[in-house]
C-alpha positions in Angstrom: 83.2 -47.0 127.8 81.5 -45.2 131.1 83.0 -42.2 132.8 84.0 -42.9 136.4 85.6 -40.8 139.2 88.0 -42.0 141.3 87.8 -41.0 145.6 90.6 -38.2 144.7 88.6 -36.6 142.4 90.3 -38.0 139.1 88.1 -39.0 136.1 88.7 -41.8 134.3 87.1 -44.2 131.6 86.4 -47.5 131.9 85.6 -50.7 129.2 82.2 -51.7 130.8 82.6 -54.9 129.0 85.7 -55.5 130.8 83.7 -55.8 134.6 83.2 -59.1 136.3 81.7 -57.0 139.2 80.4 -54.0 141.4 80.2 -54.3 145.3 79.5 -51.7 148.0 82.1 -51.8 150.9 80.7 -48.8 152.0 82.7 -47.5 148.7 82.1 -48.6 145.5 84.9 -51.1 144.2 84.5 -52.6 140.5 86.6 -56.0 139.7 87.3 -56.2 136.2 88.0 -59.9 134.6 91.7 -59.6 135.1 91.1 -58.8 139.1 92.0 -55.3 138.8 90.0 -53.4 141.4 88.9 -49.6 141.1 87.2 -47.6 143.9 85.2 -44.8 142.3 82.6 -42.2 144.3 79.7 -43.2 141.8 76.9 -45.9 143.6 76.4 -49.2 142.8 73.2 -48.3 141.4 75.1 -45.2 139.5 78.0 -47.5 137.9 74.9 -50.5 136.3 73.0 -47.5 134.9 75.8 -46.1 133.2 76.8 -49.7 132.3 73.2 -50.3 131.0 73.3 -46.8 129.3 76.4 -47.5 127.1 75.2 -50.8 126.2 72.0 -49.6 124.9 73.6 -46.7 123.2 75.2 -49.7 121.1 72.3 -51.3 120.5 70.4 -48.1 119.2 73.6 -47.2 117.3 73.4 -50.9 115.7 69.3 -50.2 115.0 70.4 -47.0 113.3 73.3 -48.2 111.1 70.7 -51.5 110.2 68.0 -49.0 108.7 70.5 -46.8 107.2 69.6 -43.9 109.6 73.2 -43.4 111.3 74.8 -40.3 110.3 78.0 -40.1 112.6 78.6 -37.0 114.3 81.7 -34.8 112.4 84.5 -34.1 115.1 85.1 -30.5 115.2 88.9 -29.1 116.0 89.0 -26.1 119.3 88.3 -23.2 116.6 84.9 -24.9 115.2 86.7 -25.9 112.3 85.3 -29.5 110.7 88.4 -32.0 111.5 88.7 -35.2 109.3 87.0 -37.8 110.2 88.5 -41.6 109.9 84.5 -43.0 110.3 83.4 -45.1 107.4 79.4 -44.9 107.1 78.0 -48.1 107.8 76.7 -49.3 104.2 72.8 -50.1 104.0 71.1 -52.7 102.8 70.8 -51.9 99.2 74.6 -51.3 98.9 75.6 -54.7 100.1 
């Protein structure tokens, strides 16, 4: 998912895997697979880095979990509080 902001200000997240494209019009307008079309103040160039960025982050996640190195960060509640968590830690290679 990469954070976007719409021309009125409003911030919004969008399923990178779900875009079929990003064009400049002068504004930037990103077509999803369906044809659903979002104009968001971020640049062309802005919108593929984030898209690059969050698709990296799953490989490096992946890398992580594969050498048993992933430790998932523990949500906390408003007060600091630990909340529970519904993650399930990624067995490793021995456990299997």
């Amino acid at each position: 998912m990469i954070r976007l902001t719409r021309l009125n200000g409003e911030h919004f997240v969008l399923n990178a895997e779900l875009v079929q494209r990003v064009e400049g019009h002068p504004d930037t307008v990103i077509t999803l697979l369906d044809d659903t079309k979002y104009v968001v103040v971020e640049t062309v160039d802005q919108v593929v880095g984030e898209i690059r960025d969050y698709r990296a982050s799953i490989q490096a996640v992946a890398f992580l979990m594969d050498r048993g190195e992933y430790r998932p960060q523990v949500p906390h509640t408003r007060d600091g509080a630990t909340a529970d968590s519904s993650v399930v830690p990624f067995p490793t290679r021995e456990e299997r």
